[in-house]
N, C-alpha and C positions, 0 to 999 in steps of 0.2 A: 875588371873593376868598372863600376859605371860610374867614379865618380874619381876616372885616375891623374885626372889634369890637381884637381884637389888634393889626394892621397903626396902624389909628386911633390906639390907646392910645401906640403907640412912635413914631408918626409927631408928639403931643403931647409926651408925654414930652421928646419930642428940641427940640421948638424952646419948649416952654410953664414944662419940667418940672414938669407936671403930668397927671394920665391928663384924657381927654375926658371930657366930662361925657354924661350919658344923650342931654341935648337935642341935640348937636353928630351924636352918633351918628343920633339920627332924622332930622335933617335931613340929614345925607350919604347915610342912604338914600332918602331923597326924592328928594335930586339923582339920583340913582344908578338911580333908578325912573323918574324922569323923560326921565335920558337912555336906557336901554333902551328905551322907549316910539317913543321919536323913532328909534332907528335901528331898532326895527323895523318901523314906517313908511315908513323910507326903505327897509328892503329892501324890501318890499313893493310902493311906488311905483317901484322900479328907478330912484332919485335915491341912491343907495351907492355912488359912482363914488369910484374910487382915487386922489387920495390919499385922501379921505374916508372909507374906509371898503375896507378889501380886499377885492379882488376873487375870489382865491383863481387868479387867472392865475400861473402861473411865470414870473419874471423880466420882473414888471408893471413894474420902473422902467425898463427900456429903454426904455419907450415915451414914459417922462418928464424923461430925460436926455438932453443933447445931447452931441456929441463935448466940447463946451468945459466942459460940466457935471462928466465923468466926468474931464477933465485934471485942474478941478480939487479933485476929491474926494480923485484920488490923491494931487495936492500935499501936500492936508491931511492925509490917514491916513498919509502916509510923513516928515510934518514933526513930526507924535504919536511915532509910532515912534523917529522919531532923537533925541526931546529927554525923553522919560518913560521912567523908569529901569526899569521892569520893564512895559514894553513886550513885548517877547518873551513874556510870561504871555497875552495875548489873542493871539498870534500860532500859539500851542501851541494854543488854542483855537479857534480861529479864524482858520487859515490863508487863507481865502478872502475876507479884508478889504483883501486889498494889493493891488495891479492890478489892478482889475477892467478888462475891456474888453467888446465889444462881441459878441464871438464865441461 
């Protein structure tokens, strides 16, 4: 994030109302340094396997879904659709969340 001192502050704000404190900031870099560390390791070790870590395959979740998976994915994203009122706003954007298949 290039703007995570910021991100931080609103992400307190919002559940603290108050900004983060200096110490909260260096320990979320810490974590933050820590986790880099560890996945660049795992790229390295070729232990980065998908879900864990993308692969950068196109249409790596086919390999992860089963026909009964994908039935019921659509369930859900067209039970979203018909019950949340501006629905159609993600569909404007993203027409390619509704039936997906296999093809």
């Amino acid at each position: 994030m290039t703007q995570r001192e910021k991100t931080l502050n609103q992400i307190s704000l919002f559940f603290q109302d108050e900004k983060t404190t200096p110490e909260i900031i260096t320990k979320c870099d810490s974590i933050a340094e820590e986790h880099k560390k560890k996945s660049q390791n795992a790229m390295i070790s070729g232990k980065r396997n998908y879900p864990h870590g993308y692969s950068g395959k196109i249409n790596v979740w086919k390999d992860y879904f089963s026909k009964e998976h994908l039935d019921d994915y659509n369930i859900v994203i067209n039970k979203f659709l018909n019950s949340y009122p501006n629905a159609s706003l993600l569909l404007d954007i993203c027409p390619e969340i509704l039936n997906h298949n296999f093809d």
